[in-house]
N, C-alpha and C positions, 0 to 999 in steps of 0.2 A: 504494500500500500504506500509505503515512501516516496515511489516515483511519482505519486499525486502531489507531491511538496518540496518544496524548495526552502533549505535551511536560506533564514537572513537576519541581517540584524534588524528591528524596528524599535525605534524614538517614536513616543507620543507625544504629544502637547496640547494640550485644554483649548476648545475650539473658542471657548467663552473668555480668554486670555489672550489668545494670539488665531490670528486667522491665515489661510493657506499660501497666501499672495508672501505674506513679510517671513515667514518659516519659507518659502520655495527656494527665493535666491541664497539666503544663506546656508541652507542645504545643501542642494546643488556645488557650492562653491567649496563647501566640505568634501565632497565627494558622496556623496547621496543617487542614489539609481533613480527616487522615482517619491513623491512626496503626492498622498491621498488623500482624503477626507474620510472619516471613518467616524458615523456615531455622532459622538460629543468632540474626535479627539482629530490633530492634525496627527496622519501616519508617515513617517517618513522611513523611506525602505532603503537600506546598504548592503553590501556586499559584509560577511562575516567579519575579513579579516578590515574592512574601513569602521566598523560597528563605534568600537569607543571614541575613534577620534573625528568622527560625527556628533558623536554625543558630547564631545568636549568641546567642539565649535559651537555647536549650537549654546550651548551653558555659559562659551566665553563669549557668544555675540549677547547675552542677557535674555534670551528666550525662554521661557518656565516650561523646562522639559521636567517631564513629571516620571523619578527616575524609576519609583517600584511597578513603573507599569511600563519600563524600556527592558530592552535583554534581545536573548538568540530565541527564535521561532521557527516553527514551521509554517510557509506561506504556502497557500493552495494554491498549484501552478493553473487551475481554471476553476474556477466557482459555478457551483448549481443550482439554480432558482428552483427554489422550493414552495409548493402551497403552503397558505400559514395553516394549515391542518398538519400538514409532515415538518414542516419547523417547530411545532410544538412539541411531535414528538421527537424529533430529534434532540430538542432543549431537554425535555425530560430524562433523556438518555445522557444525554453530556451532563446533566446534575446529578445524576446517578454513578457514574463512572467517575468523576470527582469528591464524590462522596466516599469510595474509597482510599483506606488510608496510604494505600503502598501506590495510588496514582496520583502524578505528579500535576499532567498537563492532559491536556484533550485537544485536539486539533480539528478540524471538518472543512471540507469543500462547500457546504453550505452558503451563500452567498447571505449577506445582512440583508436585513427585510427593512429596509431606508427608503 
């Protein structure tokens, strides 16, 4: 199931604090592959080994990278639109498998329901 993901590094940042436009260029200029919209949060996507010194531009340009929700992921190399009937159950399933204690992360191809 791996070859559905792509290990990367992802920086968040609070959408209600900073917006996509002024996180893009200084991303980018970090060396950043590709900067999202996600939710609440601005998602900014790197390459592993660029991961921290992403995250240290961004911290040294003053941007409120919000760090317990930055680290290495697994990104769905394509996302699946789902009815909100199998999104539910899928959520239920990913709360359920988190709920165990020896699992750490959960991952899905699931695409956000935005």
């Amino acid at each position: 199931v791996s070859f559905n993901f792509a290990r990367r590094g992802v920086v968040r940042l609070p959408l209600e604090k900073v917006g996509e436009d002024e996180v893009f260029e200084a991303a980018i200029d970090a060396g950043a592959d590709d900067v999202l919209t996600e939710d609440e949060y601005v998602k900014v996507l790197t390459n592993v080994e660029d991961f921290h010194a992403v995250q240290s531009a961004l911290i040294d340009a003053g941007l409120p990278v919000e760090g317990d929700r930055c680290g290495l992921e697994f990104v769905p190399n394509v996302q699946m639109d789902v009815t909100d009937e199998e999104a539910e159950v899928n959520d239920d399933i990913y709360s359920r498998l988190l709920d165990i204690e020896d699992v750490d992360a959960v991952y899905s191809t699931m695409a956000d329901s935005a």
